[in-house]
N, C-alpha and C positions, 0 to 999 in steps of 0.2 A: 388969490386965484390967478392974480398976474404973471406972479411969479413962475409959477408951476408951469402956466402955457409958455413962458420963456423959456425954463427950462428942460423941458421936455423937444423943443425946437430946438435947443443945441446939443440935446444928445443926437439928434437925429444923421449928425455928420462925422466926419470920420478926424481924429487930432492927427496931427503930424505923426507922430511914432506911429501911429495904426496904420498910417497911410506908407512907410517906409517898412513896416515887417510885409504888407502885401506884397511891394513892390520888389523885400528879399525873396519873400516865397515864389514870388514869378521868377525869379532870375535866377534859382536852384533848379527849378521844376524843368524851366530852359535847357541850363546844363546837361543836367540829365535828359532832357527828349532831344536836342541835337547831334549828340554821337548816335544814336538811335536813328534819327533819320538819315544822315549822313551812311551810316550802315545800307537802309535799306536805298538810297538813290546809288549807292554804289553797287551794291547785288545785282539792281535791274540793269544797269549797265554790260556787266558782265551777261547777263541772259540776255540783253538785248547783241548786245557781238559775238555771243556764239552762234546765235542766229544766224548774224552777218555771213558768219564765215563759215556756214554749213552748205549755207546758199551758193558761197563762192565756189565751196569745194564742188558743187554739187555739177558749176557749170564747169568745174576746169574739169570734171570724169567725164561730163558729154561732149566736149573738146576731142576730149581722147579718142571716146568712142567712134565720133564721126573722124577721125583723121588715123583709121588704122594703126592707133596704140601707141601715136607720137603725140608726147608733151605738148604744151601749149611752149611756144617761144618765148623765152627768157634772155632776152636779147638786152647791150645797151652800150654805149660808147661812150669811152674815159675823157674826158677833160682836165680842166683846171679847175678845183677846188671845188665846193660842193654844188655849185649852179651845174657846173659843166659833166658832172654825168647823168646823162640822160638815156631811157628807155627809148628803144627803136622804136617806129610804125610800125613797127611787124610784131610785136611780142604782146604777150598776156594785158601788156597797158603800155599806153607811150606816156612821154614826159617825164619831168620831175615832180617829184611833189609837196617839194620844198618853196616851187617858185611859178607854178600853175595855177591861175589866177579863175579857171570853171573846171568842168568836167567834160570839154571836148576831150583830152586825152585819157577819158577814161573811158566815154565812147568810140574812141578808135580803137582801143584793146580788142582785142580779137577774143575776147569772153564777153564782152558785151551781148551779143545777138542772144545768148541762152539765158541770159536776166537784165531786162532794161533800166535796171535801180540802179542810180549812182552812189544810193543810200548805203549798200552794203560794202561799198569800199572804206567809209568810213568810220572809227571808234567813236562811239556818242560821249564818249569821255575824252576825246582828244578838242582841247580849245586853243592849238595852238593856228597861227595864223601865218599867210604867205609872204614870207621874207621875213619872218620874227618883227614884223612892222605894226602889230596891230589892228592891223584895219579888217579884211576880208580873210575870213575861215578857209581854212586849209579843206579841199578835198577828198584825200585820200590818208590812210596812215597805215595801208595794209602793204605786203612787201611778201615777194616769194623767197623761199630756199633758191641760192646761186648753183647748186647742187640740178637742179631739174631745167636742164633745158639750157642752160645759162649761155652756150655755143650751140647754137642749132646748127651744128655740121653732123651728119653721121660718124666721121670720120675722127671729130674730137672725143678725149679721155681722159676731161677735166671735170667735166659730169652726164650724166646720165640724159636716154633721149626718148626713151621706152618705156611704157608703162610695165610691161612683163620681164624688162631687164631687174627692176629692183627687187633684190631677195633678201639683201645685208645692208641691215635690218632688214625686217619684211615690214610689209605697207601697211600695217596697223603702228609702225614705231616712227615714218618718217615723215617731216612735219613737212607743211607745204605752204601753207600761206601764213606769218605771223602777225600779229602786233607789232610794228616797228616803234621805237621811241621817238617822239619829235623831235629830237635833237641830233638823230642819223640820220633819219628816212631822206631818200633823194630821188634814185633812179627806182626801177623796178623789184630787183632782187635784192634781198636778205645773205650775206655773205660771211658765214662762219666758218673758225679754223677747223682742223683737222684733231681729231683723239690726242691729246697729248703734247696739244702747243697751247700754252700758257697765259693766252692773251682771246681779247673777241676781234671783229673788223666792225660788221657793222652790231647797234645794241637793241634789245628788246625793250616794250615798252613797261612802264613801273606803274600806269597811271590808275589801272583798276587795283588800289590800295595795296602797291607790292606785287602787283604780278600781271600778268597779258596772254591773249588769244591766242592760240593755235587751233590751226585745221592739220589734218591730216592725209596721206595718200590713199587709204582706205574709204573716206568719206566722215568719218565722224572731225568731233573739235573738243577742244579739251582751255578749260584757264590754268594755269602754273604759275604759284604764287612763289615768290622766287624765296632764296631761306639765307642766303650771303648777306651783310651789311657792306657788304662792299657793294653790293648790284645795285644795292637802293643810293649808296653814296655817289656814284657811277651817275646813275639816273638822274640826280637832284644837281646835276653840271649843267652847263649853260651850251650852245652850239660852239662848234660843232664835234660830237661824238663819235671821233672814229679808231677804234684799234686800244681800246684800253685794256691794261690787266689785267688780269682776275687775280687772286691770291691763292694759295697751297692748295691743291685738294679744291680747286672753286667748285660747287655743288649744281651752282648754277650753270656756270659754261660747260662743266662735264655730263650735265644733261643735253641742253643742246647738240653735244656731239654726238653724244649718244643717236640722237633724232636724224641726223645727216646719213645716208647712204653713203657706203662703203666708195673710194673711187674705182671705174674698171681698171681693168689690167692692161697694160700698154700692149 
């Protein structure tokens, strides 16, 4: 009778190898439900910044509207090296936002007043930090076309100043506010070449799994998931990002241009 309540008290636990197939079968079951999650925190991300920047487009139209069909100011002055170009006080956002340590110069932007979120400036997938230091979250990682506004003179024919001037493209094709990559973002504007020149200035961001935000001159926003392995090679470099090549036929930058308004005619 001893025996028996002994033995029955030692099956009741689990032997090593039992306790080691559980612990395999956890750590498959894992593998498997991690890409899966990983998937869905990345989706929400992307729904969460088109959001963003529906919102944005939404204040930069009432911009418009209230200032008789003139652009919000895409203003900024050249310096030395990536600190030194900064966004004026006068344009769509001042500062840099490489090296902006709150969100005062995102409330001196002059789109501020039509949405008081500072939230919408930034990508909920951007974890990059001010000065590549670590410490304190960057924030801003949004960036306009240099194409809209970028000289606020009437008189310049470097880009556009008018909502009713953009026809080539028409304003369902021209992008307006991007995703910039944390590895270019500085001043204000987003600065790409021209149809047919071979290379980018500043670069888009890679971080929602291969691809990034855009808004639009019409109002809507769009993700574009890039299709080059060179964009994503591009992307996975360190600071700072500026003026790199694209390859033959690049798929991706010839999109972009496509997105740029034609320049006026001298």
């Amino acid at each position: 009778m001893e025996r028996a309540v002994t033995t029955r008290t030692r099956r009741q636990g689990f032997t090593l190898i039992e306790l080691l197939v559980v612990i395999a079968i956890i750590a498959v079951l894992a593998s498997l439900l991690l890409p899966a999650l990983a998937g869905a925190k990345g989706k929400a991300h992307r729904i969460a910044c088109l959001g963003n920047y529906r919102q944005l487009q939404l204040c930069w139209q009432m911009y418009v509207d209230d200032h008789l069909d003139w652009l919000p100011p895409n203003a900024t002055t050249s310096g030395g090296g990536r600190e030194g170009w900064v966004a004026t006080g006068q344009t769509w956002i001042a500062g840099n936002a490489f090296t902006d340590t709150n969100t005062t110069n995102i409330q001196r932007g002059v789109l501020f007043p039509y949405n008081r979120s500072t939230g919408i400036y930034k990508c909920p997938a951007d974890r990059s930090t001010v000065r590549d230091q670590g410490k304190l979250p960057r924030v801003r990682s949004v960036s306009m076309s240099a194409y809209l506004n970028d000289h606020p003179d009437p008189g310049d024919k470097t880009c556009w100043h008018k909502l009713s001037e953009i026809k080539d493209p028409p304003p369902s094709k021209v992008f307006a506010f991007i995703d910039e990559h944390e590895h270019s973002i500085e001043n204000a504007r987003f600065v790409a070449t021209q149809p047919g020149v071979p290379s980018w200035v500043d670069f888009p961001a890679v971080r929602h799994q291969g691809s990034a935000t855009l808004s639009f001159v019409d109002g809507h926003a769009e993700v574009w998931r890039w299709l080059e392995p060179n964009t994503l090679r591009i992307g996975a470099g360190k600071p700072w990002i500026q003026g790199p090549r694209g390859v033959p036929r690049d798929r991706d930058l010839t999109r972009i241009q496509a997105a740029i308004p034609r320049l006026p005619l001298p």
